[in-house]
C-alpha positions as CSV (number, residue, x, y, z in Angstrom):
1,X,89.3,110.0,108.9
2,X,90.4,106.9,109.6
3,X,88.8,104.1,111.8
4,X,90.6,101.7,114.3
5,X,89.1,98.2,115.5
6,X,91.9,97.7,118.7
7,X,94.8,96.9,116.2
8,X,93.3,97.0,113.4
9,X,93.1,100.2,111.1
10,X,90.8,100.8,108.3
11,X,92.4,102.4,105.5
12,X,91.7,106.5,105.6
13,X,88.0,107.4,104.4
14,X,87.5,103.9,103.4
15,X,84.4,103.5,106.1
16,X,81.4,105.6,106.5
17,X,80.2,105.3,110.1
18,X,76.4,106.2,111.9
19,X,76.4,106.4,115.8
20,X,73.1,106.2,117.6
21,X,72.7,106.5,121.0
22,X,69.1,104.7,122.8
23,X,68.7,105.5,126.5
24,X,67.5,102.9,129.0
25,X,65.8,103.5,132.1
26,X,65.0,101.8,135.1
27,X,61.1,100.4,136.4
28,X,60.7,103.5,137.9
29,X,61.6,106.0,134.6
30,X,64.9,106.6,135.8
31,X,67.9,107.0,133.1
32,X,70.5,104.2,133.7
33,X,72.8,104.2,131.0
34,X,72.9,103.9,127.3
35,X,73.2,101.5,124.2
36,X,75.7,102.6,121.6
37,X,75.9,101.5,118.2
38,X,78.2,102.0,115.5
39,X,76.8,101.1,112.1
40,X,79.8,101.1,109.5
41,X,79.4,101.1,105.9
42,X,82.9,100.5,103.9
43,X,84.3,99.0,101.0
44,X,88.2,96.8,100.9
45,X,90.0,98.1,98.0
46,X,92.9,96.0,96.0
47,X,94.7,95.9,93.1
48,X,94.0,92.0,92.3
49,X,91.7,89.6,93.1
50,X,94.2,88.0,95.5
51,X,95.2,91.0,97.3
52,X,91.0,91.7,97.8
53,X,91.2,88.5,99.4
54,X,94.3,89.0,101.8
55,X,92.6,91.7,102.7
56,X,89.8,90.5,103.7
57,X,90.7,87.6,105.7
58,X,92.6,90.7,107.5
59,X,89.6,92.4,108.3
60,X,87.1,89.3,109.3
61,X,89.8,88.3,111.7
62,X,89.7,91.9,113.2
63,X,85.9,91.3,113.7
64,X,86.1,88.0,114.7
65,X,86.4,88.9,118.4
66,X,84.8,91.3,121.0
67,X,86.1,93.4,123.9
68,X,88.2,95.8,121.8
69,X,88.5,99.8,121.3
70,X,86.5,101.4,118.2
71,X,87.7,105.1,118.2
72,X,87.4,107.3,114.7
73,X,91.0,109.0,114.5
74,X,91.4,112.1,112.5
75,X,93.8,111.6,109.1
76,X,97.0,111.2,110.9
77,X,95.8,108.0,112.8
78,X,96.9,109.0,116.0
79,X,94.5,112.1,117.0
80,X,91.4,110.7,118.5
81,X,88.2,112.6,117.7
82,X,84.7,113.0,120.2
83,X,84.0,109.8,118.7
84,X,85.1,106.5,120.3
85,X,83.6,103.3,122.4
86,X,86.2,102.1,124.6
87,X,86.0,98.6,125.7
88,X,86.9,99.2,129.8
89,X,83.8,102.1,129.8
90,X,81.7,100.0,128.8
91,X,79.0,97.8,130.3
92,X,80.3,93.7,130.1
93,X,82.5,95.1,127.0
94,X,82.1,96.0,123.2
95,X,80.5,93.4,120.9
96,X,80.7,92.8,117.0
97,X,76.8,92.6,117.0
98,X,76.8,91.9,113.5
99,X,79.5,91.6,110.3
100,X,78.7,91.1,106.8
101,X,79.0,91.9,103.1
102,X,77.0,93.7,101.0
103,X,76.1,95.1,97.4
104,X,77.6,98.7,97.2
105,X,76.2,101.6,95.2
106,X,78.8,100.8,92.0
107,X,76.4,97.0,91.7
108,X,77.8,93.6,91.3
109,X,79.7,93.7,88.4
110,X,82.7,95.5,90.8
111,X,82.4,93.4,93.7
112,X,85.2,90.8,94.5
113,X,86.9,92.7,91.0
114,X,88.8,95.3,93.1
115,X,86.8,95.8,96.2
116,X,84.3,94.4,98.5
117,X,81.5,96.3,100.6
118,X,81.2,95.4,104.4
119,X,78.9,96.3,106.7
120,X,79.6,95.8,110.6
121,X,77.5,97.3,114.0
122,X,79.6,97.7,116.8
123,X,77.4,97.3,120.1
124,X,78.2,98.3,123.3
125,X,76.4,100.0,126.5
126,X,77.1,102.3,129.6
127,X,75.6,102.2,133.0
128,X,75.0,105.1,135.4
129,X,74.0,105.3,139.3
130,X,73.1,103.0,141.5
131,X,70.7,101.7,144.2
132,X,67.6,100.4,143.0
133,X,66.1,99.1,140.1
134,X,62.4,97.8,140.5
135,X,59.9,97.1,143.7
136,X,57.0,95.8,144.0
137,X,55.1,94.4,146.8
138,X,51.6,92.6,147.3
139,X,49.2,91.5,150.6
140,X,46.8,89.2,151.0
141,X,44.1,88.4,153.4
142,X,43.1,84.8,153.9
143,X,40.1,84.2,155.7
144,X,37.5,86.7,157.9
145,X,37.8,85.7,160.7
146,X,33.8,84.4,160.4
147,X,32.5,81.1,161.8
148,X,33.8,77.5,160.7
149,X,31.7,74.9,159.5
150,X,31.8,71.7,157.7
151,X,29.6,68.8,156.1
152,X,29.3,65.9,158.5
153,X,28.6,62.5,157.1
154,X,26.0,60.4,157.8
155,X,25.3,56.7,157.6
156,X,22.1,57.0,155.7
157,X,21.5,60.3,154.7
158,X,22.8,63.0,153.3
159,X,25.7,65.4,155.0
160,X,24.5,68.4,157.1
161,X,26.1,71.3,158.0
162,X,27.2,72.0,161.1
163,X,28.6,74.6,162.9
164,X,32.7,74.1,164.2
165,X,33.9,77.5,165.7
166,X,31.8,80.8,165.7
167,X,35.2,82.8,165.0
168,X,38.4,81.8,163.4
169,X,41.6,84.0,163.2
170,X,42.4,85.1,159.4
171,X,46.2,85.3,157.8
172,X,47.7,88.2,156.1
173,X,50.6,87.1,153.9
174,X,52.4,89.8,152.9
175,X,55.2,89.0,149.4
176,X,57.2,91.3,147.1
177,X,60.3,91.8,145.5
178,X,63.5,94.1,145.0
179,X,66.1,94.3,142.4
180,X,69.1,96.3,143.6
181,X,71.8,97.9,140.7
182,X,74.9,96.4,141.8
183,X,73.8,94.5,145.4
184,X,71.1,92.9,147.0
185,X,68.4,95.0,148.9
186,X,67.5,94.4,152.3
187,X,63.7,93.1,152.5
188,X,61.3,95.3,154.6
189,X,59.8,93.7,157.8
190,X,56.8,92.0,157.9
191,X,53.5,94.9,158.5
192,X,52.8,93.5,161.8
193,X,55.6,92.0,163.7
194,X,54.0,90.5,166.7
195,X,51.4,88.0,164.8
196,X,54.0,86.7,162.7
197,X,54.5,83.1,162.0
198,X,58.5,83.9,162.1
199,X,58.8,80.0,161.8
200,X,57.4,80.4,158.0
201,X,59.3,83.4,156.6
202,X,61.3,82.9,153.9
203,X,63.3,85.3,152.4
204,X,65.3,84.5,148.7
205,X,68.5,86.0,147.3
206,X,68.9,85.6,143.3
207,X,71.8,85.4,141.0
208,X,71.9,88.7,139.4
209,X,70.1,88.8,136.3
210,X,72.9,90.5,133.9
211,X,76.1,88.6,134.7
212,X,78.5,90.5,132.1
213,X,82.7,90.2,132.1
214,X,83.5,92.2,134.6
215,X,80.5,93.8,136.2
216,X,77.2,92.0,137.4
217,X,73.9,93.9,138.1
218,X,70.3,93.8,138.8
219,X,70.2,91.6,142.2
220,X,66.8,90.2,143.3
221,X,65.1,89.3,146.5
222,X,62.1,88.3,147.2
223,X,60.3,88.1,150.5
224,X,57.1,86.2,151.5
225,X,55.5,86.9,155.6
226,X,53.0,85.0,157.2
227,X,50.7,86.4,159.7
228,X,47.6,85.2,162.2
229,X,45.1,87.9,163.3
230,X,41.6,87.8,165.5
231,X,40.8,91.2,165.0
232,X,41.7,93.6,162.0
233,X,44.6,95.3,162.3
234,X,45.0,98.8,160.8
235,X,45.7,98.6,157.2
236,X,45.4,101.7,154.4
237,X,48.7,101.9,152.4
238,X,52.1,100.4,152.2
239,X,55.4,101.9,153.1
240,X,57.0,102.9,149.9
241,X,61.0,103.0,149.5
242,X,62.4,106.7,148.6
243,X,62.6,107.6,145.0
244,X,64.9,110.1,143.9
């Protein structure tokens, strides 16, 4: 087998390669895509201790950059197997998450002689669907809409209640969040329309939160209503967006 960095081809059999594949899911348990790792376990072979070096100068400037094709070929280096991470499916690209050298199984003694062991993890991930990520929304209720009193000062003695308004209205302020996949999700309206304070709603739009080369996701916006009651309006459960 022989393995191919864009350009850059390992020698045949000179690698041995472990691919795991770690699901991720959105707030509401909902696959969305996949990390893929490569984890590749080789050793340079040369006849000399300069040719070892060549060589590997070769191979770190392979690694030295992202956003390539990693695909395992069979022996003739040009028929592809099932196995391959190709930069364009992926999510923002695929990354060299980590490069380095290591002690093989034959100990020190042969290192840097005629070979040099490597290890390298190739990262990348896939998305799938759309539509929305996470929601969550909250209400509060200010006030009771019970009497209004306050201390009033005296010159010489000390402050006595006293009694302002026998009712008050109360506020319900209504606030949650969205984060859309790929766009921005329209806010749900305020509970109850006509005792809004439309002259305090404020509605925010986020950067998305994964801006990758390319592709952009997870778009947040956050709402926040205000709202001025005298009696108690009907209130038992909110209206929950669809899940499918």
């Amino acid at each position: 087998m022989i393995l191919k960095w864009g350009t850059y081809a390992h020698a045949q059999d000179e690698v041995g390669i472990k691919i795991e594949y770690r699901s991720t899911f959105d707030k509401h348990g909902r696959r969305i895509g996949e990390v893929q790792e490569w984890h590749i376990l080789g050793a340079v072979l040369a006849s000399s201790q300069g040719a070892l070096t060549a060589a590997l100068a070769q191979l770190e400037t392979a690694y030295l950059t992202d956003y390539k094709d990693l695909q395992l070929f069979l022996n003739d280096g040009a028929t592809p197997t099932q196995h391959k991470m190709i930069n364009s499916g992926m999510f923002g690209g695929t990354h060299v998450a980590f490069f380095g050298y290591v002690e093989g199984p034959w100990k020190m003694q042969l290192e840097y002689a005629n070979r040099r062991s490597f290890y390298i993890v190739i990262r990348g991930e896939t998305r799938v669907g759309s539509g929305q990520y996470a929601w969550k929304e909250q209400v509060k209720i200010k006030g009771t809409g019970g009497k209004k009193w306050r201390y009033m000062p005296s010159l010489n003695a000390a402050p006595h209640p006293q009694d302002l308004q026998q009712s008050t209205p109360f506020y319900y302020v209504q606030q949650g969040m969205a984060i859309g996949r790929q766009a921005h999700i329209v806010p749900p309206g305020p509970l109850f329309a006509n005792i809004e304070h439309v002259e305090q709603r404020v509605i925010d739009y986020e950067t998305p939160e994964e801006i990758r080369v390319g592709k952009n996701e997870l778009f947040t916006t956050r709402w926040l209503y205000v709202m001025e009651a005298i009696a108690a309006n009907p209130f038992s459960a909110f209206s929950l967006p669809s899940i499918n």
